[in-house]
C-alpha positions in Angstrom: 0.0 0.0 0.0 0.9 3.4 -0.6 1.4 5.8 2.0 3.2 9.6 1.9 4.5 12.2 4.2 2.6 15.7 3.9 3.3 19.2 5.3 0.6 19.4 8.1 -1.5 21.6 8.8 -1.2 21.5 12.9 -1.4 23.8 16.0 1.7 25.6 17.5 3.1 23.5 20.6 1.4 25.4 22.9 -2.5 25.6 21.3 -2.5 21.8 20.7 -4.1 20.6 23.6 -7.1 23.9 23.1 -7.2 23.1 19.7 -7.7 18.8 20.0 -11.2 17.9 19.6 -13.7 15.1 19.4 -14.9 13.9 16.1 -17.3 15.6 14.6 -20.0 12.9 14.1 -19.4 12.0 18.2 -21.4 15.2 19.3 -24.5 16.5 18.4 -24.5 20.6 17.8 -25.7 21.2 21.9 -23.0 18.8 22.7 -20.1 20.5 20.5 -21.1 23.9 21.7 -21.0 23.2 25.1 -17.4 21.8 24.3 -16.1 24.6 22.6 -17.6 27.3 24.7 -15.2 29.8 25.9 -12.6 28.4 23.8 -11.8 29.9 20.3 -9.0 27.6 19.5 -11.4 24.7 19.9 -11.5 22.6 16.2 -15.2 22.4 16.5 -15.6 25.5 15.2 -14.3 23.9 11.9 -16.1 20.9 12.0 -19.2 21.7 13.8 -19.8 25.2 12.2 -23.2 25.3 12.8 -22.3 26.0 16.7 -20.8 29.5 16.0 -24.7 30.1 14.2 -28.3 30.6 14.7 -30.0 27.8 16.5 -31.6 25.7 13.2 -29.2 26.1 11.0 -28.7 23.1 8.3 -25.5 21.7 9.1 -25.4 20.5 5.5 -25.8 24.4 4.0 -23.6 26.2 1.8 -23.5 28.8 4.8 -22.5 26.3 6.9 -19.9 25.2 4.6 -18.5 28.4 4.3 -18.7 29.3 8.3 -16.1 26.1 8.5 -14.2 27.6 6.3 -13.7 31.1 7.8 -13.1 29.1 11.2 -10.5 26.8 9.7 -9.0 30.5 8.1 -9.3 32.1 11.2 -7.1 29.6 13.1 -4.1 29.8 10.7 -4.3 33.4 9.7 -4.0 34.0 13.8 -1.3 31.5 14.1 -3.2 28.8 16.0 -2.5 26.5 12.8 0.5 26.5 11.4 2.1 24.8 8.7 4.7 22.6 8.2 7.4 23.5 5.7 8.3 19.7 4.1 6.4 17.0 3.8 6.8 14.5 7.7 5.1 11.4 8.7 4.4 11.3 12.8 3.9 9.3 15.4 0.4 9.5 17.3 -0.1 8.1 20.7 -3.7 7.9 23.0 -3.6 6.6 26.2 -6.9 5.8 28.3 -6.4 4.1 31.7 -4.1 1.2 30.8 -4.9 0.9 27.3 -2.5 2.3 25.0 -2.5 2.7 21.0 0.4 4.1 19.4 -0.1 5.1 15.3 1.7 6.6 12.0 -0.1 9.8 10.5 0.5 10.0 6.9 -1.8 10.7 3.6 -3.0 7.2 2.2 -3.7 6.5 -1.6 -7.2 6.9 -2.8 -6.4 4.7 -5.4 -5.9 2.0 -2.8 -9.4 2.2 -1.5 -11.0 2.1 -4.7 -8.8 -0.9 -5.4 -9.7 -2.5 -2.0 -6.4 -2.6 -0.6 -7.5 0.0 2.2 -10.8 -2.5 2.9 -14.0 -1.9 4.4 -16.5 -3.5 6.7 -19.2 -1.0 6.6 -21.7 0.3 4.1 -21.5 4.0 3.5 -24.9 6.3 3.6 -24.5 8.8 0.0 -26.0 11.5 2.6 -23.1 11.3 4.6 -20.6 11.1 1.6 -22.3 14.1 0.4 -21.6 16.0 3.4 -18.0 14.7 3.9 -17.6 15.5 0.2 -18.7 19.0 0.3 -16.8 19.4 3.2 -13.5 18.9 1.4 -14.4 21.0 -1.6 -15.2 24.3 0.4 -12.4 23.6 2.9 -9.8 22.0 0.4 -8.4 20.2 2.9 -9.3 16.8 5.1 -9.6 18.3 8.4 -10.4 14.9 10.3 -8.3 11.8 9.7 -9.7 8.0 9.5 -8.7 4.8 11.1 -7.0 2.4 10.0 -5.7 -0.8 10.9 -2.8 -3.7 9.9 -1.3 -6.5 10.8 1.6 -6.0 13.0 5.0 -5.4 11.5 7.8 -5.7 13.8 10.0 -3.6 11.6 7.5 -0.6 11.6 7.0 -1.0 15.5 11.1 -0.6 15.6 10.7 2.5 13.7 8.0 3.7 15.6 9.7 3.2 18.7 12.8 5.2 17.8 10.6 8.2 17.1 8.5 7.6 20.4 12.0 7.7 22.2 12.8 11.5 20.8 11.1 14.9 22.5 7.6 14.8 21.5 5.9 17.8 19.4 2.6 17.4 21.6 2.4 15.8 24.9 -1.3 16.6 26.9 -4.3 14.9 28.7 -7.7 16.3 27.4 -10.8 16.7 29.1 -12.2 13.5 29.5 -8.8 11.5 30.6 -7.2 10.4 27.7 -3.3 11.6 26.9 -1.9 12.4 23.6 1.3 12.6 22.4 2.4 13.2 18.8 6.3 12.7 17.7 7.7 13.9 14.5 9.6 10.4 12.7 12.7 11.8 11.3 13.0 12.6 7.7 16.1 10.4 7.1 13.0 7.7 7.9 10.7 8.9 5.3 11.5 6.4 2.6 12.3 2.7 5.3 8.5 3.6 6.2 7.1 3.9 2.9 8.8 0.9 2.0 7.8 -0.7 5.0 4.2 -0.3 4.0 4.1 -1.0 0.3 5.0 -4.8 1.5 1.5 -5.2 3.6 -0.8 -5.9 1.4 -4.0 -4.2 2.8 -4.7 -1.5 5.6 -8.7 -1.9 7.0 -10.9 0.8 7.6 -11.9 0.9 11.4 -13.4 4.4 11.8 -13.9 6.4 8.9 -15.4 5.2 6.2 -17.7 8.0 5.2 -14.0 9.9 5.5 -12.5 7.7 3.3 -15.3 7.3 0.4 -15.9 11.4 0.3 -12.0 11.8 0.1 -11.8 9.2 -2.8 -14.8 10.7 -4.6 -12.8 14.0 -4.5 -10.0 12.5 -5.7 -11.9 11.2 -8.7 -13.4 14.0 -9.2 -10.5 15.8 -9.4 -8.6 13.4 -11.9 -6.3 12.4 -8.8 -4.2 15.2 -9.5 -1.5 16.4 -6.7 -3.0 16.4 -3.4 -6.2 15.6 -4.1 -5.2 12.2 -4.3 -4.1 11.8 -1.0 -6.4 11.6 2.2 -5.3 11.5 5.9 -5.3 9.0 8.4 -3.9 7.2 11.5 -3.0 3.7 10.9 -2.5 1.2 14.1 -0.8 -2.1 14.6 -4.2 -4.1 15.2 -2.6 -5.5 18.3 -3.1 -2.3 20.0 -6.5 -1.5 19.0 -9.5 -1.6 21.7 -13.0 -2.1 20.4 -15.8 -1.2 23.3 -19.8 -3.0 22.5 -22.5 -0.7 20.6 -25.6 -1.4 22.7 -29.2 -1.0 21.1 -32.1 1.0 22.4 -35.8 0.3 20.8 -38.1 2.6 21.7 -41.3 0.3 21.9 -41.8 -3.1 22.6 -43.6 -3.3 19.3 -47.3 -4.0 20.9 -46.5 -6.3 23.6 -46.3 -6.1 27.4 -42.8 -6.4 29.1 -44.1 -9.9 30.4 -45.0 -11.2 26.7 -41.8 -10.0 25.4 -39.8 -11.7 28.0 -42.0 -14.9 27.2 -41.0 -14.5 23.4 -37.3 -13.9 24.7 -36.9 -17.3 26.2 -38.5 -19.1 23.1 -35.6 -18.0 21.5 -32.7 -17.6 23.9 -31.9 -19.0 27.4 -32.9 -16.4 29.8 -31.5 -16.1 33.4 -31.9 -12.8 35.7 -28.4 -11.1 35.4 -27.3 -8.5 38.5 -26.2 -6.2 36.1 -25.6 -5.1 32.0 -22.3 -6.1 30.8 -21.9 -9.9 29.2 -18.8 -11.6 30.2 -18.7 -13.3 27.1 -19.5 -13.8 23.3 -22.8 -15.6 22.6 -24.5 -13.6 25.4 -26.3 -10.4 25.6 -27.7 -8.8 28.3 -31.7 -6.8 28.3 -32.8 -4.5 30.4 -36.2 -4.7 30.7 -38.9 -3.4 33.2 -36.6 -3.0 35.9 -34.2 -5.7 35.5 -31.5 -7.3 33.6 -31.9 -10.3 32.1 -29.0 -12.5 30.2 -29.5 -13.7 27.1 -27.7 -16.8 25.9 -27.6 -18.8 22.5 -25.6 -21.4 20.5 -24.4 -21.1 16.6 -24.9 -23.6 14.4 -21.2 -25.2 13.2 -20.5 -23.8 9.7 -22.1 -20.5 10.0 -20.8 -17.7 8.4 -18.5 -15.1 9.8 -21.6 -12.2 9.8 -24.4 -14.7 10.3 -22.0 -15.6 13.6 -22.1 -12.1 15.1 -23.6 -11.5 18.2 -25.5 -8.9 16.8 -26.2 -10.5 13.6 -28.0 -12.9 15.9 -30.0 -10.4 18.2 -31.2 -8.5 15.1 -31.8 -11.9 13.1 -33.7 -13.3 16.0 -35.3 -11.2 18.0 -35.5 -7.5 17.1 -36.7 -8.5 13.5 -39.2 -11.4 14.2 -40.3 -9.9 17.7 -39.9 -6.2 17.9 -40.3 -5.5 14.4 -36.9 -3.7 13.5 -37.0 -4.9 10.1 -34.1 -2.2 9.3 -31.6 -1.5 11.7 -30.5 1.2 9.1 -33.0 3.2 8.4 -35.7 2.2 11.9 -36.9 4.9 13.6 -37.2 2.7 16.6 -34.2 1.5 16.9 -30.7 4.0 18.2 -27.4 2.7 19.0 -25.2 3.9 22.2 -20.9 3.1 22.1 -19.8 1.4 24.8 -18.1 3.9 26.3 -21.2 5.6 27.7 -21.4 2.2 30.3 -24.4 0.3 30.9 -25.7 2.5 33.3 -26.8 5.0 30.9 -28.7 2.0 28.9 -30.6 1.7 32.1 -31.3 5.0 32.8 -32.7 6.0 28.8 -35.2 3.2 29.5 -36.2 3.7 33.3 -37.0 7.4 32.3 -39.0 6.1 28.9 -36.5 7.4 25.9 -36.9 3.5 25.4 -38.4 0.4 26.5 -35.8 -2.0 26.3 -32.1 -1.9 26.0 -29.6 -4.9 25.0 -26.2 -4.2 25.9 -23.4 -6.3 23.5 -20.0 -7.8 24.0 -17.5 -6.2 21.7 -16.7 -7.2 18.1 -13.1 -8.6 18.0 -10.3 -6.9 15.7 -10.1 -10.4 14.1 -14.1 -10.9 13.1 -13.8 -7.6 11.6 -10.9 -8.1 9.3 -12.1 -11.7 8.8 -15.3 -9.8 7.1 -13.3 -7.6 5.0 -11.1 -10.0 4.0 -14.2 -11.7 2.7 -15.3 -8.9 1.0 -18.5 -9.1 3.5 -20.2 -6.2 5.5 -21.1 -6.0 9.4 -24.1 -5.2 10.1 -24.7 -1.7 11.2 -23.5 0.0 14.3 -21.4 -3.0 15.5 -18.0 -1.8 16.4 -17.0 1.3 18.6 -13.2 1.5 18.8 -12.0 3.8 21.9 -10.3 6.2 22.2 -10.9 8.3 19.3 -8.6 10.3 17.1 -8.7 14.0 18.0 -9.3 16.4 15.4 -7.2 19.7 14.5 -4.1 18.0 15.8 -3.4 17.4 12.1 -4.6 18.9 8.9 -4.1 18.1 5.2 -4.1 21.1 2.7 -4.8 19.9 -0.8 -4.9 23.3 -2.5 
């Protein structure tokens, strides 16, 4: 695979940590406001314009376009952002409690995706590539870099280690607990890494996809020429990576009473009362349901496939379809997803003050199911994998014009 250094687009030493911010599609608008309140450095202001507007305002509108864009001029013309003067790769490290993820931050190849060497898991919504799309075109830059993942290489962890061993550029714990530190790898490096890389023979997409499809329709658009052809993103030994559960809400119990629904629960599942939401274990899930938490247990037929398998392949297959009626996890207005990271508690609490009626909490996806489905050219099913921690914004941006 092809990967390239690029002069970034990043705060001065000092700003970084004011500057860092949550994706964009973590937040809603109240949410990102309250973040950034106070604080004109924050990166929300670039990629949650709509904060800095009236209340209402179409976060897909040209104005809304163009307010990212006088934010995202606003911070270099001020010296918040500053660019790089020759092309780097660097070293990106998030720590949260004892979990630790270390990754290289370089521009990947469009081409690569389109070929299917950067590989997917996930269906894109067109929507969301139009927004991500537009985004780029107003901006011309990628202002929030995807995931990626590969198969650990013992030579790139060497290299990767030497940088992590110099003064970092950015060293700081945000908000909400998690450190990062961002190293610069030496120039002299430049070429061992990118020769490093074109001998894997596929990166996979874990966060990002939208990203990634809007930045190679740009690219295509644009006949691939200079920068357009590049997009940004963090790529992690898989080894590292932590993936929490993403838990399902439904907001009825589609006609029946909390007793009936448990009834239809055990015609399909072993049901015991559980003390509490989190399954230690695949092939379990756990429901909260009129007060109490039940655990939900089932077998899997020997030569299943890989999707079929999923835990919640089977909780949509065989219960929210046939019994609550989400036909459509996609496009269900009765169905909404929560990341793991928000704990079971909160599960509870949405359904004992009626936002739902039942919650299921997961266990999480395995880095290996998920490249074992893009290796098969399969999708998951939506809403499956939450990896944690996330990639903070502004820290780096890629100018293509």
């Amino acid at each position: 695979m092809n990967i390239r250094p690029f002069s970034a687009v990043r705060p001065a030493p000092e700003k970084a940590a004011a500057v860092a911010a949550v994706p964009y599609d973590v937040v809603d608008t109240a949410e990102a406001r309250a973040l950034a309140a106070g604080n004109p450095a924050s990166f929300l202001h670039v990629s949650r314009p709509e904060i800095d507007m009236p209340d209402g305002t179409d976060c897909s509108s040209p104005a809304a376009y163009a307010q990212a864009r006088k934010a995202l001029d606003a911070l270099r013309a001020s010296g918040t952002l500053v660019q790089d003067g020759s092309p780097r790769f660097y070293a990106y490290r998030q720590v949260m409690g004892d979990h630790a993820q270390t990754g290289i931050v370089a521009t990947f190849d469009t081409k690569d995706y389109l070929a299917g060497i950067l590989k997917q898991h996930e269906k894109t919504r067109t929507d969301k590539e139009d927004d991500r799309t537009r985004h780029i075109e107003v901006l011309s830059a990628h202002t929030g870099p995807a995931f990626l993942t590969y198969k650990d290489d013992a030579a790139i962890d060497a290299l990767v280690a030497d940088a992590c061993a110099r003064a970092p550029l950015y060293d700081f714990v945000a908000d909400d607990g998690i450190r990062h530190t961002v190293w610069e790898i030496p120039s002299a490096s430049n070429e061992r890494l990118q020769s490093l890389f074109a001998a894997i023979p596929a990166a996979y997409i874990a966060d990002g996809h939208h990203r990634s499809a809007a930045a190679s329709r740009y690219a295509r658009e644009h006949s691939f020429e200079g920068e357009s052809r590049w997009f940004l993103a963090v790529a992690f030994p898989a080894s590292q990576l932590k993936i929490l559960p993403y838990n399902r809400l439904v907001a009825d119990l589609n006609g029946l009473t909390a007793d009936a629904l448990l009834a239809k629960a055990r015609e399909v599942f072993t049901v015991t009362p559980a003390a509490d939401g989190a399954p230690t274990s695949g092939r379990h899930a756990r429901m909260f349901l009129a007060g109490n938490w039940y655990d939900l247990a089932w077998d899997v037929p020997e030569g299943t496939d890989v999707v079929s398998s999923l835990d919640v392949s089977v909780l949509q297959d065989r219960f929210l379809a046939p019994v609550l009626g989400i036909d459509n996890p996609r496009t269900s207005p009765r169905i909404s997803f929560m990341g793991g990271i928000r704990g079971t508690d909160e599960l509870r609490a949405r359904v004992e003050d009626g936002r739902a009626a039942v919650a299921f909490s997961m266990f999480p996806v395995t880095v290996g199911e998920m490249m074992a489905i893009a290796d098969a050219g399969a999708v998951m099913p939506p809403k499956s994998t939450w990896f944690e921690p996330k990639l903070r914004s502004g820290l780096f941006v890629h100018a293509i014009a």
